[in-house]
C-alpha positions in Angstrom: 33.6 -25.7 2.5 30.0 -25.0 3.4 27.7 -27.9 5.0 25.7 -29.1 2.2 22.4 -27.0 3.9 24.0 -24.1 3.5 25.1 -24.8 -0.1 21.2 -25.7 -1.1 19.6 -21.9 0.9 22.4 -20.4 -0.8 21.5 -21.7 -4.7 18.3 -19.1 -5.2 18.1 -21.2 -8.5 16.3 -24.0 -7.0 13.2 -22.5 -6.1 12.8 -19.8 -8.5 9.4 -19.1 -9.7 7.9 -21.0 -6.7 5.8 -19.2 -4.1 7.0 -18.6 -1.0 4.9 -21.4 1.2 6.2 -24.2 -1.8 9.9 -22.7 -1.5 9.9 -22.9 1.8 8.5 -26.6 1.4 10.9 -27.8 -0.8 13.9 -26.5 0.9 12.9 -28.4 4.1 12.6 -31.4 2.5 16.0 -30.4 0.5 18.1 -29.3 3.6 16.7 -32.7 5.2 18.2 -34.8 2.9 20.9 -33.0 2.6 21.9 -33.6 6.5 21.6 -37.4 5.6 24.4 -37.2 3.2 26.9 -34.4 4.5 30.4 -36.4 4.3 29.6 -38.8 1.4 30.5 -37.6 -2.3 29.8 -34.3 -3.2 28.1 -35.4 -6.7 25.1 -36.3 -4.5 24.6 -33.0 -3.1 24.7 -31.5 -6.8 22.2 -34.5 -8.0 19.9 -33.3 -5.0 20.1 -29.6 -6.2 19.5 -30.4 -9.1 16.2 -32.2 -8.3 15.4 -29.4 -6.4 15.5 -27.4 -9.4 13.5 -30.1 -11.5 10.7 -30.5 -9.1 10.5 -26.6 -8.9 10.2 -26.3 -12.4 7.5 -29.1 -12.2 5.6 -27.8 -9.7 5.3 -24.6 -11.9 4.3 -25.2 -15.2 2.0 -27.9 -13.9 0.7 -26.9 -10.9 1.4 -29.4 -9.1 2.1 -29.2 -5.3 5.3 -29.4 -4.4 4.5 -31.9 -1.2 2.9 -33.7 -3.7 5.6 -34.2 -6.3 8.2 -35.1 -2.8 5.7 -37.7 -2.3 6.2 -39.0 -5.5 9.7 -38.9 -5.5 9.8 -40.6 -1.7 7.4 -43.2 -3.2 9.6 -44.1 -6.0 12.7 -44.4 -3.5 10.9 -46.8 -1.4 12.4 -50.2 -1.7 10.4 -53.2 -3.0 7.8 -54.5 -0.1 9.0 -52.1 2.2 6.0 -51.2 4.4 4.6 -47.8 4.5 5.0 -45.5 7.1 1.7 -44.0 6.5 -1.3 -44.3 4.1 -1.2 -43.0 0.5 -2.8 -39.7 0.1 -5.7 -39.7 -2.4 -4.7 -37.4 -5.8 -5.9 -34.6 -6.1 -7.2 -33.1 -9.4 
């Protein structure tokens, strides 16, 4: 069975339609999570690809960034009072 990093460069789904510089982006961000959970139930590897996918499609028809949707989802992971590792970002319009 591949390692969970290999299964997300493998799945060309995720970033289709995204540029290049956002692909590359995303996958990063994918592969690193990915190495977090290698062992534990495979259902979160295919939850994670498929948010992959989500944020991809996203980030297309909105334009959004894709480092700024990841922020998004990271900020909405973040438990209750926990402190911040860093400053927001302002949004961008």
């Amino acid at each position: 069975m591949p390692n969970p990093a290999e299964e997300i460069l493998e799945d060309e789904t995720i970033t289709e339609g995204l540029p290049d510089d956002e692909a590359g982006i995303l996958l990063g961000w994918l592969i690193s999570l990915a190495e977090e959970i290698e062992g534990e139930d495979p259902a979160y590897l295919t939850q994670l690809k498929r948010l992959g996918r989500q944020l991809a499609r996203i980030s297309g028809l909105w334009g959004v960034p894709v480092g700024d949707l990841i922020d998004l989802v990271e900020l909405a992971w973040e438990e209750p009072g926990e402190t911040q590792a860093r400053p927001p970002r302002p949004m961008k319009a």
